[in-house]
N, CA, C and O atoms as a GROMACS GRO file, in nm:
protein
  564
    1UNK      N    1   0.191   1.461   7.853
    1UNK     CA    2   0.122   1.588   7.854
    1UNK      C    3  -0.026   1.564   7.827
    1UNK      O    4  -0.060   1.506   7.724
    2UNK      N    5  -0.111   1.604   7.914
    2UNK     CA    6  -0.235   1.599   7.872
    2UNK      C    7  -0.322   1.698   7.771
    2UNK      O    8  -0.294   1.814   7.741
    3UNK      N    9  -0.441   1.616   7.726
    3UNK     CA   10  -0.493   1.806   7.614
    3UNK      C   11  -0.550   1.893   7.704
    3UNK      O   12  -0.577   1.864   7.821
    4UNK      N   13  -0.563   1.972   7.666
    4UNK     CA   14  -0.698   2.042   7.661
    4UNK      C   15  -0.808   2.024   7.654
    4UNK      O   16  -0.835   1.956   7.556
    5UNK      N   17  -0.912   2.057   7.725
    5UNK     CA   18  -1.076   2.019   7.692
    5UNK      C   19  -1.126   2.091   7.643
    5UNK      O   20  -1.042   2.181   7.632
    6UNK      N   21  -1.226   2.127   7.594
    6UNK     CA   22  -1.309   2.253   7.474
    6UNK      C   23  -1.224   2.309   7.345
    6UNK      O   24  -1.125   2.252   7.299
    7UNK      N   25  -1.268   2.403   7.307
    7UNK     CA   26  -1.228   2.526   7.272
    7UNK      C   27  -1.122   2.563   7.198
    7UNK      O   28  -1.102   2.674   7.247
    8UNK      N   29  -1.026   2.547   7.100
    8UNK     CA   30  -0.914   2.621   7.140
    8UNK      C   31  -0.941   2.766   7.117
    8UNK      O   32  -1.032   2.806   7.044
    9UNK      N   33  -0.865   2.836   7.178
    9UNK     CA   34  -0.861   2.998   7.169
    9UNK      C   35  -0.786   3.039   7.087
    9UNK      O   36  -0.671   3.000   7.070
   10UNK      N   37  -0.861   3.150   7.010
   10UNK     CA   38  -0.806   3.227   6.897
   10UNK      C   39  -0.642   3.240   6.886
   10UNK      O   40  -0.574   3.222   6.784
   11UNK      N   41  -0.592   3.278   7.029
   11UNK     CA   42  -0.489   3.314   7.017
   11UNK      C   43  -0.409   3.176   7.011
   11UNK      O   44  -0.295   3.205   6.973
   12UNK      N   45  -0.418   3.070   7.029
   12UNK     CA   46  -0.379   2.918   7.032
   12UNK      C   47  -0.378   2.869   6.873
   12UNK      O   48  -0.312   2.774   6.830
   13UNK      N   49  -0.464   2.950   6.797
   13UNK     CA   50  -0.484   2.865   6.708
   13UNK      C   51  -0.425   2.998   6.543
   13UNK      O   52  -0.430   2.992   6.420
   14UNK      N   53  -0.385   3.084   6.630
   14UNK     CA   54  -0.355   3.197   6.495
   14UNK      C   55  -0.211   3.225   6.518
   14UNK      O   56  -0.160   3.324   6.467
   15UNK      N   57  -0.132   3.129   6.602
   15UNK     CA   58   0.007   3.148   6.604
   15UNK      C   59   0.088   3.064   6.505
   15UNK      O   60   0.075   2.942   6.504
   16UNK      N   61   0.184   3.138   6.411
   16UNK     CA   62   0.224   3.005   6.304
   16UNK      C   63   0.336   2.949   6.438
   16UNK      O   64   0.389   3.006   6.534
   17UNK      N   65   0.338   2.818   6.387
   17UNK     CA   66   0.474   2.711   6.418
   17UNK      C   67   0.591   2.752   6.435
   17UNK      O   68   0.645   2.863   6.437
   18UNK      N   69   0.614   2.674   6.445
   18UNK     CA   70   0.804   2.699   6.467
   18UNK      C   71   0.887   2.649   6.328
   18UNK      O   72   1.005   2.668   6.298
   19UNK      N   73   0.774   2.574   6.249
   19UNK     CA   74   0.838   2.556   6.133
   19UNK      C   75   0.826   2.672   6.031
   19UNK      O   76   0.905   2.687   5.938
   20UNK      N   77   0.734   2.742   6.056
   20UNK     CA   78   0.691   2.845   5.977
   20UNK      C   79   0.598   2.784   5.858
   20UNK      O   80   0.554   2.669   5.861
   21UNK      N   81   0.574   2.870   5.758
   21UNK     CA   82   0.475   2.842   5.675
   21UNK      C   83   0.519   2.781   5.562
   21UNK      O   84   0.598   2.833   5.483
   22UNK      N   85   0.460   2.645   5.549
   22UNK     CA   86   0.524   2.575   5.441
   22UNK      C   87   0.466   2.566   5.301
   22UNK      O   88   0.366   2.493   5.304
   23UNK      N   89   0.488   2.607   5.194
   23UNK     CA   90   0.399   2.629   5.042
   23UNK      C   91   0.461   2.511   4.986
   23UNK      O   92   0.582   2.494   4.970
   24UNK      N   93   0.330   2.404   4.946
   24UNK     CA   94   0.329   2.280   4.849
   24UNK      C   95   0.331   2.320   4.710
   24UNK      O   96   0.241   2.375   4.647
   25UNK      N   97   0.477   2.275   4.659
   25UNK     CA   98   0.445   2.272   4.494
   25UNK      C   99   0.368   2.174   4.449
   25UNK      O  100   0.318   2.080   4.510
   26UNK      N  101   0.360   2.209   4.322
   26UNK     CA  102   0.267   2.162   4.252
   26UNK      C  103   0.330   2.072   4.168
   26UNK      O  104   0.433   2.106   4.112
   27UNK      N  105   0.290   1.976   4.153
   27UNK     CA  106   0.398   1.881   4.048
   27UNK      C  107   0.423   1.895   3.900
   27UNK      O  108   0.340   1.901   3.810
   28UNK      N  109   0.516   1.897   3.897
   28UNK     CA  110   0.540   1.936   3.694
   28UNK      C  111   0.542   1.793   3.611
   28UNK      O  112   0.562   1.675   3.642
   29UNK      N  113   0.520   1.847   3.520
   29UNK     CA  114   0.461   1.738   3.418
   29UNK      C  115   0.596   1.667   3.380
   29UNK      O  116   0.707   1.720   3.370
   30UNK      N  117   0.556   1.512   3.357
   30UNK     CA  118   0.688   1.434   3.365
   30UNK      C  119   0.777   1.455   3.187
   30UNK      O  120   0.723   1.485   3.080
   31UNK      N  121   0.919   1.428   3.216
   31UNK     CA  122   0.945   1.471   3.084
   31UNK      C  123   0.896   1.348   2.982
   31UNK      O  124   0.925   1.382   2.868
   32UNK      N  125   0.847   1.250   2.983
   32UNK     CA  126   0.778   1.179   2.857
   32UNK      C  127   0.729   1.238   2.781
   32UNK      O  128   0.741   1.229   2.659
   33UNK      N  129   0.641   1.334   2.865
   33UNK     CA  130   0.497   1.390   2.785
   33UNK      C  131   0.532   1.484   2.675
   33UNK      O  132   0.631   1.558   2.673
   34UNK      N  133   0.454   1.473   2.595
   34UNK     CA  134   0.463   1.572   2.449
   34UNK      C  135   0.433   1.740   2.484
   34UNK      O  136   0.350   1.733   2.575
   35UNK      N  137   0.454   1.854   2.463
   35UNK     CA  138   0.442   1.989   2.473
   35UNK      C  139   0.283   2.005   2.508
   35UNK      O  140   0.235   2.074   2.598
   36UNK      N  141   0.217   1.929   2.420
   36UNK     CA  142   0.067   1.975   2.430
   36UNK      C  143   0.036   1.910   2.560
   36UNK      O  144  -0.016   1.974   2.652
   37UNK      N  145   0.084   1.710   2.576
   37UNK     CA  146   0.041   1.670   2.706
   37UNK      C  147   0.068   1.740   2.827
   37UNK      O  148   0.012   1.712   2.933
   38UNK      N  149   0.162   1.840   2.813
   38UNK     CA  150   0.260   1.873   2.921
   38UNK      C  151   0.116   1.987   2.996
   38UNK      O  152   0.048   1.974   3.098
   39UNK      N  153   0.118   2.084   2.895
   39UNK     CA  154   0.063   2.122   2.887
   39UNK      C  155  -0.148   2.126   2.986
   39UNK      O  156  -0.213   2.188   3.070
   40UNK      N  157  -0.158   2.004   2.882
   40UNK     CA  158  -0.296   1.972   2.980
   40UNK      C  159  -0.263   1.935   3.162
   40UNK      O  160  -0.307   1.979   3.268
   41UNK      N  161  -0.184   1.853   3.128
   41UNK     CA  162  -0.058   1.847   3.289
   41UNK      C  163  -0.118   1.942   3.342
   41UNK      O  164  -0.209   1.943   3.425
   42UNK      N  165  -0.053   2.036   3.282
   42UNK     CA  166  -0.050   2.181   3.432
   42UNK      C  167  -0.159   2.259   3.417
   42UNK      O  168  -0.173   2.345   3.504
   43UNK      N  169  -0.265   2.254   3.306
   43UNK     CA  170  -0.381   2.334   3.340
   43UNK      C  171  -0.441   2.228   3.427
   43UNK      O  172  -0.534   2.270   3.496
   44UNK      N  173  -0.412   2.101   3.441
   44UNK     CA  174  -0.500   2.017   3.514
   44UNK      C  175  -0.474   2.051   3.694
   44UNK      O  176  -0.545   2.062   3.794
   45UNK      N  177  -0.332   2.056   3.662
   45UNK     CA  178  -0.262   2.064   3.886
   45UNK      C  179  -0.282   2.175   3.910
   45UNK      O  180  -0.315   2.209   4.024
   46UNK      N  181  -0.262   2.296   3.775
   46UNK     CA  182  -0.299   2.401   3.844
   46UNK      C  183  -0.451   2.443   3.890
   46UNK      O  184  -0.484   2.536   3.964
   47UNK      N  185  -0.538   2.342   3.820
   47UNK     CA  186  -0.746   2.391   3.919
   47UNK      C  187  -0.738   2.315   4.019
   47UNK      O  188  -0.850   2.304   4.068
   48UNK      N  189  -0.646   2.244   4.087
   48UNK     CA  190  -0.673   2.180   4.189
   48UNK      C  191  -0.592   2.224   4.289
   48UNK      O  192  -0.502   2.305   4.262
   49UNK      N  193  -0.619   2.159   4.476
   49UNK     CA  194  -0.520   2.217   4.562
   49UNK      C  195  -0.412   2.177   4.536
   49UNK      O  196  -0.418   2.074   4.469
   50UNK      N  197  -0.270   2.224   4.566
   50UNK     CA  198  -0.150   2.191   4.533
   50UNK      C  199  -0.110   2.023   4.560
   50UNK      O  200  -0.037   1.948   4.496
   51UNK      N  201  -0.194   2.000   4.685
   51UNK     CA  202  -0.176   1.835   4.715
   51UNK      C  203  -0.298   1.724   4.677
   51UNK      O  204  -0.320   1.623   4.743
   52UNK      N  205  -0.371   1.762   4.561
   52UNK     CA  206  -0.449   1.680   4.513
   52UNK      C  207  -0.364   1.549   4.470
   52UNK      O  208  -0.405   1.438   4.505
   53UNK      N  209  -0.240   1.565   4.390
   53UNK     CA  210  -0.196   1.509   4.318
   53UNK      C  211  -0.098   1.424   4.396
   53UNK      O  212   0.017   1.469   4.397
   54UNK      N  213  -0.122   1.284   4.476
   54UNK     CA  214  -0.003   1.240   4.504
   54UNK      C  215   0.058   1.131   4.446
   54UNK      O  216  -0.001   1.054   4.370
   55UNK      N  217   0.222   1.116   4.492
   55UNK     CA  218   0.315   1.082   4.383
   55UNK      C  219   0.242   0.993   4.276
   55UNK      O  220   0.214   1.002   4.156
   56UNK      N  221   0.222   0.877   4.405
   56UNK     CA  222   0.147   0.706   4.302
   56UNK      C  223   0.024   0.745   4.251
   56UNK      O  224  -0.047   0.645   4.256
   57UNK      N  225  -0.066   0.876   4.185
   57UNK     CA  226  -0.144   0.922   4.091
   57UNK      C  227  -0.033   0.989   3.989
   57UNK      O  228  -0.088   1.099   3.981
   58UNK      N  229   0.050   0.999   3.930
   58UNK     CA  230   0.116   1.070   3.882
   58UNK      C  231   0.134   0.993   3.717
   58UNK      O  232   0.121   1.051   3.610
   59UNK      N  233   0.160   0.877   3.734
   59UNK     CA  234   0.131   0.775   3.580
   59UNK      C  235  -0.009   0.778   3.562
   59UNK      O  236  -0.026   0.805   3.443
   60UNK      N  237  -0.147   0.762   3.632
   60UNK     CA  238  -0.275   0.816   3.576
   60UNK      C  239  -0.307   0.898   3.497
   60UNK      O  240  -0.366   0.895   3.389
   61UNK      N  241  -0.233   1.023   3.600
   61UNK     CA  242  -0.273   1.177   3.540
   61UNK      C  243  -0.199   1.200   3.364
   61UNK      O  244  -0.232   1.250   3.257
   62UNK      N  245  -0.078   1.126   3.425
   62UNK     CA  246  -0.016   1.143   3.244
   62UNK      C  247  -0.072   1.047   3.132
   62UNK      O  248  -0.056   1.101   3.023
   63UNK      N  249  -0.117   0.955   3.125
   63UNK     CA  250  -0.212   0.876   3.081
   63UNK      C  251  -0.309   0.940   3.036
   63UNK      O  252  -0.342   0.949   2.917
   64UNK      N  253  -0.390   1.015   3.182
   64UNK     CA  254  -0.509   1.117   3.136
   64UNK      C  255  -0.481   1.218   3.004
   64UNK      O  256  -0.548   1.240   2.903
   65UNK      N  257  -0.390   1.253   3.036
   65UNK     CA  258  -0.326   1.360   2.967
   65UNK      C  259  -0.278   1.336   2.814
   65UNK      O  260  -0.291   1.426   2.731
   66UNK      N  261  -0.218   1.203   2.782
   66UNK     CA  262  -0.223   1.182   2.646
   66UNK      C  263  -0.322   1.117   2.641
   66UNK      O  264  -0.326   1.112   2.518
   67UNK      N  265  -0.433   1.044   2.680
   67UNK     CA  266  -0.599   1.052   2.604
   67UNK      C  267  -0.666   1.193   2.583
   67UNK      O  268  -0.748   1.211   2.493
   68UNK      N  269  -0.626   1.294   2.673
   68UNK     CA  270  -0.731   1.406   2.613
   68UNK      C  271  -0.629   1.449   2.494
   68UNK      O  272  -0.687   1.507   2.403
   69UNK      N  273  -0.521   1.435   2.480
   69UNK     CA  274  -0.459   1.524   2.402
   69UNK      C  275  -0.483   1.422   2.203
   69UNK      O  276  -0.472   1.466   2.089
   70UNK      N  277  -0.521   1.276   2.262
   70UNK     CA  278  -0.562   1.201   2.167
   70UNK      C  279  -0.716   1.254   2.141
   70UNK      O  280  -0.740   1.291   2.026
   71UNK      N  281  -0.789   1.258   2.210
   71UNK     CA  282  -0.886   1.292   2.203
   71UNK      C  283  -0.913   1.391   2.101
   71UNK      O  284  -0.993   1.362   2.012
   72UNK      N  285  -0.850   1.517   2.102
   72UNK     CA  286  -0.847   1.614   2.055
   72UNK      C  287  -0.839   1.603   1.891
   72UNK      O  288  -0.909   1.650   1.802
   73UNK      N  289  -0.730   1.526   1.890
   73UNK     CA  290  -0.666   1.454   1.758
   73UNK      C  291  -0.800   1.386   1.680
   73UNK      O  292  -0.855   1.416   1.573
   74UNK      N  293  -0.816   1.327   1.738
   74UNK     CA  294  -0.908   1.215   1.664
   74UNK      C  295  -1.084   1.348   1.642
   74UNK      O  296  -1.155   1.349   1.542
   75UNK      N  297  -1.096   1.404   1.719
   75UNK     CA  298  -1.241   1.529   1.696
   75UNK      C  299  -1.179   1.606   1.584
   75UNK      O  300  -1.249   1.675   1.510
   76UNK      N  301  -1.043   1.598   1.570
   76UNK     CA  302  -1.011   1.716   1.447
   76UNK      C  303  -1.015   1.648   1.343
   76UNK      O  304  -1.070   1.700   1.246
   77UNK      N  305  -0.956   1.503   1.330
   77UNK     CA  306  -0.976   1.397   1.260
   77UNK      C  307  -1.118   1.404   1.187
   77UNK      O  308  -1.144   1.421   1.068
   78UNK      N  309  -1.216   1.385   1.317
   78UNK     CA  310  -1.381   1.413   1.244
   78UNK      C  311  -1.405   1.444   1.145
   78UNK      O  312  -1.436   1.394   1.037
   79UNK      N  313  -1.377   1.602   1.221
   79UNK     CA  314  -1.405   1.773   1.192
   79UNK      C  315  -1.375   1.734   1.036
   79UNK      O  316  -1.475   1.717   0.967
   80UNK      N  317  -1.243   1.716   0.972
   80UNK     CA  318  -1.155   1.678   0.858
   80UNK      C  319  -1.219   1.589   0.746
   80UNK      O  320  -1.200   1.596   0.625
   81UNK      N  321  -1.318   1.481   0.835
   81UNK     CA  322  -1.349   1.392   0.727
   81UNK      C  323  -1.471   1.396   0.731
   81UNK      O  324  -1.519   1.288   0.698
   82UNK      N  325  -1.566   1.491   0.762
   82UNK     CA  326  -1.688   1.539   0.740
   82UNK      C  327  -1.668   1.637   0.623
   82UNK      O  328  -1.724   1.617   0.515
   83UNK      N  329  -1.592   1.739   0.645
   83UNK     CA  330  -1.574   1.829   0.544
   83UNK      C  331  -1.504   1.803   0.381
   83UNK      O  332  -1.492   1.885   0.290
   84UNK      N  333  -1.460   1.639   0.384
   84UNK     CA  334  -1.361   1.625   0.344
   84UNK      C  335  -1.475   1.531   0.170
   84UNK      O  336  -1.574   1.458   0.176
   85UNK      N  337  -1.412   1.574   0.066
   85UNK     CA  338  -1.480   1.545  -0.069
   85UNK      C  339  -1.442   1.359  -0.062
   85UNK      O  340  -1.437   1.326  -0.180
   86UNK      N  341  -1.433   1.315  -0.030
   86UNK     CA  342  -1.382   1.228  -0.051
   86UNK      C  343  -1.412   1.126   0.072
   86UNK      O  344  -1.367   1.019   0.112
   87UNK      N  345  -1.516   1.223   0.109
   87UNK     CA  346  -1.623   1.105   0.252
   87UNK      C  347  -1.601   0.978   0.245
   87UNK      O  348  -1.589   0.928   0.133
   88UNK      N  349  -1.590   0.893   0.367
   88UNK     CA  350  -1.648   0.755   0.317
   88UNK      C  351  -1.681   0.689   0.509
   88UNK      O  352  -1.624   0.706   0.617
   89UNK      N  353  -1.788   0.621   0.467
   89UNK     CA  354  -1.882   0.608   0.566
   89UNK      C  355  -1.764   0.535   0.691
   89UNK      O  356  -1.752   0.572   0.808
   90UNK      N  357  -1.673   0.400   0.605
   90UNK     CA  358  -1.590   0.333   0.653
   90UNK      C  359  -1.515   0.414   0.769
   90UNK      O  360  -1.504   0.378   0.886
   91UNK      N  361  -1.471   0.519   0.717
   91UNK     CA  362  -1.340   0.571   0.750
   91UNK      C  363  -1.447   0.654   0.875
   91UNK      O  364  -1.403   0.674   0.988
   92UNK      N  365  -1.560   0.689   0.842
   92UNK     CA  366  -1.588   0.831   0.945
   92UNK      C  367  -1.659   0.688   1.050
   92UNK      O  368  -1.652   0.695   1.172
   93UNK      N  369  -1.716   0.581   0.988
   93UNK     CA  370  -1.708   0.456   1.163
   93UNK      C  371  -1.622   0.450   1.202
   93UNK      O  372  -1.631   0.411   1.319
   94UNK      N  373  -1.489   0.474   1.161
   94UNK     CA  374  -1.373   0.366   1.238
   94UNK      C  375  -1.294   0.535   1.348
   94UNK      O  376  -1.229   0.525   1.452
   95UNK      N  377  -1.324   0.641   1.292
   95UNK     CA  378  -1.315   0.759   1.359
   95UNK      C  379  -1.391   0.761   1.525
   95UNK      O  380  -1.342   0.746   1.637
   96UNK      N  381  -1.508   0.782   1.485
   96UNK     CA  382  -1.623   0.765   1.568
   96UNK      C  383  -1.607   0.638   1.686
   96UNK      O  384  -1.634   0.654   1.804
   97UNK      N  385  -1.569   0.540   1.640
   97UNK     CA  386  -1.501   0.391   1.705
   97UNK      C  387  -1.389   0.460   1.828
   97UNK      O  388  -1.388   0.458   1.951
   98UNK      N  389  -1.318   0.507   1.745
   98UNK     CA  390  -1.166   0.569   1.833
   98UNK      C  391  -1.231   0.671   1.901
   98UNK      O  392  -1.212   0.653   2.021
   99UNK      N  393  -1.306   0.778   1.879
   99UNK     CA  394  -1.385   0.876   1.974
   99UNK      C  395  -1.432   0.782   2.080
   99UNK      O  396  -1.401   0.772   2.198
  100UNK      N  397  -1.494   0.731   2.023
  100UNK     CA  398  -1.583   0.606   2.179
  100UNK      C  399  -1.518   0.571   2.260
  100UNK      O  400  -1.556   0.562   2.377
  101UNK      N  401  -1.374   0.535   2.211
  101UNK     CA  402  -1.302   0.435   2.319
  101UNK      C  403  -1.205   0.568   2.388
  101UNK      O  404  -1.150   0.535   2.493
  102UNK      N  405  -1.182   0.690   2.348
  102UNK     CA  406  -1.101   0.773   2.394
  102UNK      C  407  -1.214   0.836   2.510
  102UNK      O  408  -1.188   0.878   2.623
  103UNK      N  409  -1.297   0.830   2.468
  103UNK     CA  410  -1.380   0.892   2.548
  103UNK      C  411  -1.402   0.834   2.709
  103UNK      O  412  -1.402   0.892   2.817
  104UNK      N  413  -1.425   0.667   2.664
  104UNK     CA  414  -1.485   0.571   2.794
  104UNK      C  415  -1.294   0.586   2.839
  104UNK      O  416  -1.268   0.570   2.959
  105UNK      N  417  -1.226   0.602   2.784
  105UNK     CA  418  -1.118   0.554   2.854
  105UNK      C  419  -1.087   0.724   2.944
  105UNK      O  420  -1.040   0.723   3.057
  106UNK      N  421  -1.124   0.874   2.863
  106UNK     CA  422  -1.144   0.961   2.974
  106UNK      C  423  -1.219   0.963   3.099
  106UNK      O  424  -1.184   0.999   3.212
  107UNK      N  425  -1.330   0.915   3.055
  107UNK     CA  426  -1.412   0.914   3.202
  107UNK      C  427  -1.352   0.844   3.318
  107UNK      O  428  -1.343   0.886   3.434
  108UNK      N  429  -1.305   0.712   3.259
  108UNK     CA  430  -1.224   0.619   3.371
  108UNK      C  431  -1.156   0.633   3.431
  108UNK      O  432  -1.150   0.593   3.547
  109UNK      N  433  -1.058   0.714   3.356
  109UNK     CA  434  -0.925   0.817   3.430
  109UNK      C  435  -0.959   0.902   3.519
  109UNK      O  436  -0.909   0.897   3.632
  110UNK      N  437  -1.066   1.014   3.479
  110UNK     CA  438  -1.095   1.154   3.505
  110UNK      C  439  -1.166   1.055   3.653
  110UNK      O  440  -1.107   1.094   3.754
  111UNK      N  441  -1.247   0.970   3.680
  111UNK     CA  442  -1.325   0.924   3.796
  111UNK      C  443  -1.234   0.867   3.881
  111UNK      O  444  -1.246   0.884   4.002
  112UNK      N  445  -1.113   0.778   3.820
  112UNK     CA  446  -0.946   0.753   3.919
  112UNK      C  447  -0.927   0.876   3.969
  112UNK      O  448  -0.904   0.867   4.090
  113UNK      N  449  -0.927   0.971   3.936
  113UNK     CA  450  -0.837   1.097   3.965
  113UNK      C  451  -0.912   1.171   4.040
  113UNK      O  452  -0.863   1.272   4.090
  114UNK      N  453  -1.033   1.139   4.061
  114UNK     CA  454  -1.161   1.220   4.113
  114UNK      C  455  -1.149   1.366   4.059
  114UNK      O  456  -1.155   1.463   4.135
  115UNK      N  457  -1.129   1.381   3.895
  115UNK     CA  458  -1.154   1.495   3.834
  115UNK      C  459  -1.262   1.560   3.778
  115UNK      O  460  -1.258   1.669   3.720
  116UNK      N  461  -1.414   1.450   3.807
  116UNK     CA  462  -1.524   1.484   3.762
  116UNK      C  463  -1.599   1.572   3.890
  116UNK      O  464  -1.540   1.600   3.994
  117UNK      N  465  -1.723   1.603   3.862
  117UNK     CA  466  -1.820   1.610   3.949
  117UNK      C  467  -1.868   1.548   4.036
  117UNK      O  468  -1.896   1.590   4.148
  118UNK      N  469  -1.890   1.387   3.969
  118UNK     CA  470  -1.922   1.306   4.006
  118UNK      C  471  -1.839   1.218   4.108
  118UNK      O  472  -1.887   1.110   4.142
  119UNK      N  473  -1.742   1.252   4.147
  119UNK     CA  474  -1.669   1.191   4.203
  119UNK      C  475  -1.651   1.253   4.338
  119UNK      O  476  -1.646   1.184   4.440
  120UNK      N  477  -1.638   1.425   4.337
  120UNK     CA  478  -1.615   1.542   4.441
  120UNK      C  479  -1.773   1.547   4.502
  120UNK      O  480  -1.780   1.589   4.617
  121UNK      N  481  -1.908   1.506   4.432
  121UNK     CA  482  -1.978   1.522   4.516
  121UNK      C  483  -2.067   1.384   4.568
  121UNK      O  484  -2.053   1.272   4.520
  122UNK      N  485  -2.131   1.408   4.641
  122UNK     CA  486  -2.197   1.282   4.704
  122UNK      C  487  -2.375   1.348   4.617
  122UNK      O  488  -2.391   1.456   4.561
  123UNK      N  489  -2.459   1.256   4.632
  123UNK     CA  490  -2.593   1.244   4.526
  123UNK      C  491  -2.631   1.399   4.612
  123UNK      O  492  -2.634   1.510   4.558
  124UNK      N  493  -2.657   1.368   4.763
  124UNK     CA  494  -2.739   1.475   4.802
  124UNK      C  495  -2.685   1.613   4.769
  124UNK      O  496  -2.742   1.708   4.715
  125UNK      N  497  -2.518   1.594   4.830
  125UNK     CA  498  -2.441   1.718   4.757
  125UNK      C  499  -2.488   1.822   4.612
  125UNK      O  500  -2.511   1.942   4.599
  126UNK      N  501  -2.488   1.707   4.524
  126UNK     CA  502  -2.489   1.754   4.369
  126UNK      C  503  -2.631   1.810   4.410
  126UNK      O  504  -2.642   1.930   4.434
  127UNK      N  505  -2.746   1.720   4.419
  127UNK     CA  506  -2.876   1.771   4.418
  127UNK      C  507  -2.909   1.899   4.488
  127UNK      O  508  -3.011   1.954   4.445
  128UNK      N  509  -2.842   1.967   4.597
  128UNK     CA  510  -2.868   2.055   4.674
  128UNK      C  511  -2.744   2.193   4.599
  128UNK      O  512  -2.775   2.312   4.599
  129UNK      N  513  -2.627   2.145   4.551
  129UNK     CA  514  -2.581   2.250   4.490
  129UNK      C  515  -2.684   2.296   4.324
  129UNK      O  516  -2.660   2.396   4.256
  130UNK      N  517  -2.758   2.227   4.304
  130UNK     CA  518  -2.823   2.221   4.153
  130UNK      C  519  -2.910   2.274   4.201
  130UNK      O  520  -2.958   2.343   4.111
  131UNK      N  521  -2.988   2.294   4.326
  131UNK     CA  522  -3.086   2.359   4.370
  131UNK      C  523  -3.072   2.479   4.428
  131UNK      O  524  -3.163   2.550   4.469
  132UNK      N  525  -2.949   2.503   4.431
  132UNK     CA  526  -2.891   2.663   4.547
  132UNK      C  527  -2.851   2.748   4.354
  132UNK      O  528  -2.856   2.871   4.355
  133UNK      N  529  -2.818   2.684   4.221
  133UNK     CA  530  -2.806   2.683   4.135
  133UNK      C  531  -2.876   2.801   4.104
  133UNK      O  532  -2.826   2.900   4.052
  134UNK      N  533  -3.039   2.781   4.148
  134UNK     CA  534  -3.141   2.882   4.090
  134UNK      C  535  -3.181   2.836   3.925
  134UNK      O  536  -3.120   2.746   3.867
  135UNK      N  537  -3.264   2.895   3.879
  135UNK     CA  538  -3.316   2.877   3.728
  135UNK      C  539  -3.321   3.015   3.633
  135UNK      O  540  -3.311   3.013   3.510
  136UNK      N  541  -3.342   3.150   3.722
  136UNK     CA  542  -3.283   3.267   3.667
  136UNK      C  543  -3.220   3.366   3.690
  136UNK      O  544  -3.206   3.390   3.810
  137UNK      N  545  -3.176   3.437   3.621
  137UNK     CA  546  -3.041   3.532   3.654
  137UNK      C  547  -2.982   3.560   3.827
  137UNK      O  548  -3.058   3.534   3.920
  138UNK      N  549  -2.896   3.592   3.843
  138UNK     CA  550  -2.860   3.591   3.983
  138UNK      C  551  -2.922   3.756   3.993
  138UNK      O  552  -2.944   3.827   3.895
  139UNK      N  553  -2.941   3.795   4.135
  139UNK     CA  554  -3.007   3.927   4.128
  139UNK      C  555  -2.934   4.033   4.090
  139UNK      O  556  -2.988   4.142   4.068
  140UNK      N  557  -2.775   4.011   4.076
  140UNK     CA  558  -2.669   4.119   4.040
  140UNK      C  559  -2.594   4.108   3.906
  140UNK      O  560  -2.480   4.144   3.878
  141UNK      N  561  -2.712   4.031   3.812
  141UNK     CA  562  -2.653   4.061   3.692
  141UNK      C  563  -2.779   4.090   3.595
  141UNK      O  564  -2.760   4.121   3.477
   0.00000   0.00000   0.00000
């Protein structure tokens, strides 16, 4: 069968299939994960399209998912030993230490997963959305 040349026409291109319309789930969080990881899981698949996530990314994302949920841990940790009578410089380095490495080890993930900015846009991209951005109020607020 040969194609077509040009164009296709509206009516060519607004007819569903013969399979009909197929809706991609979204993947659920694996049962390892803890309530809270589970959790970041699905606020994570649910901001993205349903097929961001395929299978062989799926040990990343849960990975991702218990570093932010460590993450969290260890900032409350801080929070705790800043406020805490019984300060000691030792303990709030070796905190700060574990922040560092939870942190470099988010970015690494989040840039595998292409969950940053930096990853979804290309230089000119970013620079031209930062410039369509504006500097004050939009005119309808």
């Amino acid at each position: 069968m040969t194609k077509k040349r040009g164009r296709k026409s509206r009516s060519s291109i607004s007819v569903i299939s013969s399979n009909g319309i197929e809706a991609l789930a979204r993947p659920k969080a694996p049962d390892n994960l803890t309530n809270e990881q589970a959790e970041e899981w699905t606020a994570i698949v649910n901001r993205l399209p349903a097929d961001w996530f395929a299978r062989e990314s799926h040990p990343v994302l849960a990975q991702y998912c218990r570093h932010a949920v460590t993450s969290y841990r260890v900032s409350q940790l801080i929070d705790q030993e800043e406020q805490s009578d019984e300060f000691t410089v030792s303990a709030y380095d070796q905190l700060l230490r574990m922040q560092a490495r939870e942190s470099n080890v988010l970015a690494c993930l989040a840039t595998k997963l292409r969950l940053t900015q930096q990853a979804k846009y290309t230089t000119k991209a970013a620079g031209t959305a930062s410039n369509n951005a504006g500097l004050g109020p939009k005119p309808w607020e």
